[in-house]
C-alpha positions in Angstrom: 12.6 102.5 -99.5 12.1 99.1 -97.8 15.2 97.3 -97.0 16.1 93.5 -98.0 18.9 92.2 -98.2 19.4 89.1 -100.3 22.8 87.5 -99.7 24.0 85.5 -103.1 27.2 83.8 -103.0 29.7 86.5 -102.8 31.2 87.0 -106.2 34.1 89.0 -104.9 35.3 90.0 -101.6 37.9 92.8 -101.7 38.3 96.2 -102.0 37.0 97.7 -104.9 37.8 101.6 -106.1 35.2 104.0 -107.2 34.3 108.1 -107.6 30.8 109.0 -105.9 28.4 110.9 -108.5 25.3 111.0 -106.7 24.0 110.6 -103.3 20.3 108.9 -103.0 19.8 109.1 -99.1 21.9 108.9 -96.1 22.7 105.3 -96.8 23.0 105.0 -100.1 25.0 106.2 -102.8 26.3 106.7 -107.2 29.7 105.4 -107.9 31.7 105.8 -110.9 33.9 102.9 -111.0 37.6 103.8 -111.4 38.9 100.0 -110.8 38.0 96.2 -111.0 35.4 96.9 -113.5 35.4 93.3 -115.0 34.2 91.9 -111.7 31.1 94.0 -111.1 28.0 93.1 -112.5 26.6 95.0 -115.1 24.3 98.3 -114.5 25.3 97.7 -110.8 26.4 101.2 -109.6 24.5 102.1 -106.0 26.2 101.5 -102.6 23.8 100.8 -99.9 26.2 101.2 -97.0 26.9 98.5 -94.8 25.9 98.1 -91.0 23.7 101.6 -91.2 20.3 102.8 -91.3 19.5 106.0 -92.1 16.6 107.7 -91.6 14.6 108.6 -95.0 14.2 111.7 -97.1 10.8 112.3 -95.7 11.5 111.9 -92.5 13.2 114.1 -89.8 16.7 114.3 -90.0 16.7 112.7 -93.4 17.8 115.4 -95.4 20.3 116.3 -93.0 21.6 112.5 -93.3 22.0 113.0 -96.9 23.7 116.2 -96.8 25.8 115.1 -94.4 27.3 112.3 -96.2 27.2 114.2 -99.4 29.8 116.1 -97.9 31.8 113.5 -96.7 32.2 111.8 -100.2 30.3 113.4 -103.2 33.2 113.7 -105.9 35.6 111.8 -104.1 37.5 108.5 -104.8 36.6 106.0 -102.3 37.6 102.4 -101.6 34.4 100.0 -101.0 34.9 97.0 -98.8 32.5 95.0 -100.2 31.5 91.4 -99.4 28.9 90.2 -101.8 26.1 91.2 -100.4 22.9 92.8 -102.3 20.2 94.6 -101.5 17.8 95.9 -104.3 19.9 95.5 -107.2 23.0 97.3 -104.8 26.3 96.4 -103.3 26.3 96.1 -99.8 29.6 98.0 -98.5 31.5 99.4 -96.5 32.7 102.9 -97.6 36.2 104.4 -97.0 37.9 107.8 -97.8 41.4 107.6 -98.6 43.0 108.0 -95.3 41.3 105.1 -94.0 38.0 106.8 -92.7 35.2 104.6 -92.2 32.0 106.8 -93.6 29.2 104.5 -92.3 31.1 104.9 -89.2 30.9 109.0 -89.7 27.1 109.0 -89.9 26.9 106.7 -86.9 29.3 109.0 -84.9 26.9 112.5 -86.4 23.9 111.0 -85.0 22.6 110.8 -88.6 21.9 106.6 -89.1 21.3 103.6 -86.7 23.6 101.3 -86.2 21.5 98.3 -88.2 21.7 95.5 -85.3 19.5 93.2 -87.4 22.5 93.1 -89.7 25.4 92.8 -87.5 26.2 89.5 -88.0 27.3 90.6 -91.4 30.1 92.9 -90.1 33.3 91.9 -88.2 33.6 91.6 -84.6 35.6 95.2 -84.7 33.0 97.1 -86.6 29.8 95.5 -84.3 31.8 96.9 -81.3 33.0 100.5 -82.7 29.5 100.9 -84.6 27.5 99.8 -81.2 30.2 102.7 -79.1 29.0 105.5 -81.6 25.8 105.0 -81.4 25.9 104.7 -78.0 27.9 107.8 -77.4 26.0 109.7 -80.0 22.9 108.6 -78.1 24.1 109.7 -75.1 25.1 113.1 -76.1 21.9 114.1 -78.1 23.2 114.3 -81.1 21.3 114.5 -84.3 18.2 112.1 -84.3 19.0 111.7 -80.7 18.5 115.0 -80.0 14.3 114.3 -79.8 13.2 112.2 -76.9 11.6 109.3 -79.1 13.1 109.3 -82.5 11.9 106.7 -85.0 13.7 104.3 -86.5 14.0 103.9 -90.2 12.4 100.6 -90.2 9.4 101.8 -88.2 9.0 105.2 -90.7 9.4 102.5 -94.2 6.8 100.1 -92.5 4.4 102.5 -89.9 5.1 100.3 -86.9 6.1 101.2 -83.7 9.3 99.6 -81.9 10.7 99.8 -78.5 14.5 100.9 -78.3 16.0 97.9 -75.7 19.3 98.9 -73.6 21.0 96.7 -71.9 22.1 96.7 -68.5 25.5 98.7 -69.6 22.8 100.8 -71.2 24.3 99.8 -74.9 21.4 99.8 -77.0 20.7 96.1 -78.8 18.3 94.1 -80.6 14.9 93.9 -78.8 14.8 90.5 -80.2 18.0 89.6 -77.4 15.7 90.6 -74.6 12.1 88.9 -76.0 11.9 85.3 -74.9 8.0 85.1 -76.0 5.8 83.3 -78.1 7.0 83.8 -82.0 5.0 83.4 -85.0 6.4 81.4 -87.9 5.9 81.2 -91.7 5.4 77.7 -92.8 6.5 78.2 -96.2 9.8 80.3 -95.9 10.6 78.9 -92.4 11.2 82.7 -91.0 10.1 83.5 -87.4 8.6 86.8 -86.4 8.1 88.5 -82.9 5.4 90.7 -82.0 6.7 94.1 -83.0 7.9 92.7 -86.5 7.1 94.6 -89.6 5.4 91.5 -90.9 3.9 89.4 -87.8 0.5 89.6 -88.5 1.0 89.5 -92.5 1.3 85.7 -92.3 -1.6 83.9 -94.2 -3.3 81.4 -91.8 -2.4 78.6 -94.0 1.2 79.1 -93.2 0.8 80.2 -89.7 2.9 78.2 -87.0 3.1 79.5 -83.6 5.8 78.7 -81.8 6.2 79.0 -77.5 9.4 80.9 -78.1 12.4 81.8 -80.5 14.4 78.1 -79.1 11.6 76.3 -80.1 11.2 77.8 -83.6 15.1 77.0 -84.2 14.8 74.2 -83.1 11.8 73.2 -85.9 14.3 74.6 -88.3 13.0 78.5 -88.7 15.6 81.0 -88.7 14.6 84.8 -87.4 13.3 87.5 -89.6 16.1 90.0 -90.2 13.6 92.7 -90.9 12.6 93.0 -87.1 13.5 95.6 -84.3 
């Protein structure tokens, strides 16, 4: 499952009510919808939750992500805090039990998805800090995908590439992108930037190539960065 996210103006931004049926992977899941029905769009009935990245079914601990959310929601009513966004066809959302539980925040906390720091900008201030903290603490407890000394992220497993994980100085684990201050490699034709390390740095035809000294001067030239990158 390769991940992109394609974000449309939002057609609704509220909270929307829904059953779950089904669970596709640790990151994804079925709804039923049990509210609101006139302002989703038709066929559109998958969840890809928001701010997480779970590892997939082929890889390790990717059956355990799935089960683990499957018991957190399968057959229950849920609210989804969605925004808008798409990815593939799905609703980009946050998902919450009754009582208020944040369930992309569960598998964070289990050790059984990434906290997505490509897509943070996406989420509230509150939810980049409390997202960030479980990793973090999950991280530092060993839990779950961090219980192997050099676990893979998601991205890496979808696209074979290799990525560093980058702490900071409070050893919070961030973006590799805030520590790179390299040479980047543009796309002329869609105005993305990529770093080495990017899933698609050396897919760029030579025809649109355009290296840059670093990520100030592609911004500058009116590139924004890739959001598929580590």
């Amino acid at each position: 499952m390769i991940l992109i996210l394609a974000f449309a103006p939002a057609a609704f931004t509220q909270t929307l009510g829904a059953k779950v049926t089904n669970i596709v992977d640790g990151d994804t899941i079925v709804v039923a919808w049990t509210n609101n029905q006139n302002q989703i769009p038709l066929a559109v009935n998958q969840i890809r939750l928001e701010g997480i990245d779970a590892p997939e079914h082929n890889q390790a601990f990717g059956d355990a992500s799935s089960k683990h959310l499957s018991d957190l929601v399968l057959s229950r009513e849920v609210n989804l805090d969605c925004s808008g966004g798409m990815s593939y066809g799905r609703l980009v959302c946050k998902v919450l039990l009754s009582n208020g539980e944040d369930v992309d925040l569960e598998q964070i906390k289990a050790g059984l998805a990434w906290h997505y720091k490509q897509y943070r900008k996406f989420q509230s201030a509150t939810d980049r800090v409390a997202y960030g903290d479980a990793e973090d603490a999950a991280r530092r407890a060993h839990t779950g995908l961090w219980s192997v000394s050099h676990p893979v992220q998601p991205q890496d497993f979808r696209h074979g590439t290799q990525s560093q994980i980058c702490l900071d100085n409070n050893d919070h684990r961030i973006a590799c992108s805030e520590n790179y201050d390299g040479p980047v490699r543009g796309n002329h034709r869609s105005k993305i930037y990529h770093w080495p390390g990017c899933p698609n740095y050396d897919d760029i035809a030579d025809h649109n190539r355009v290296e840059f000294p670093s990520a100030i001067a592609a911004e500058s030239a009116g590139f924004r960065a890739a959001l598929n990158c580590p």
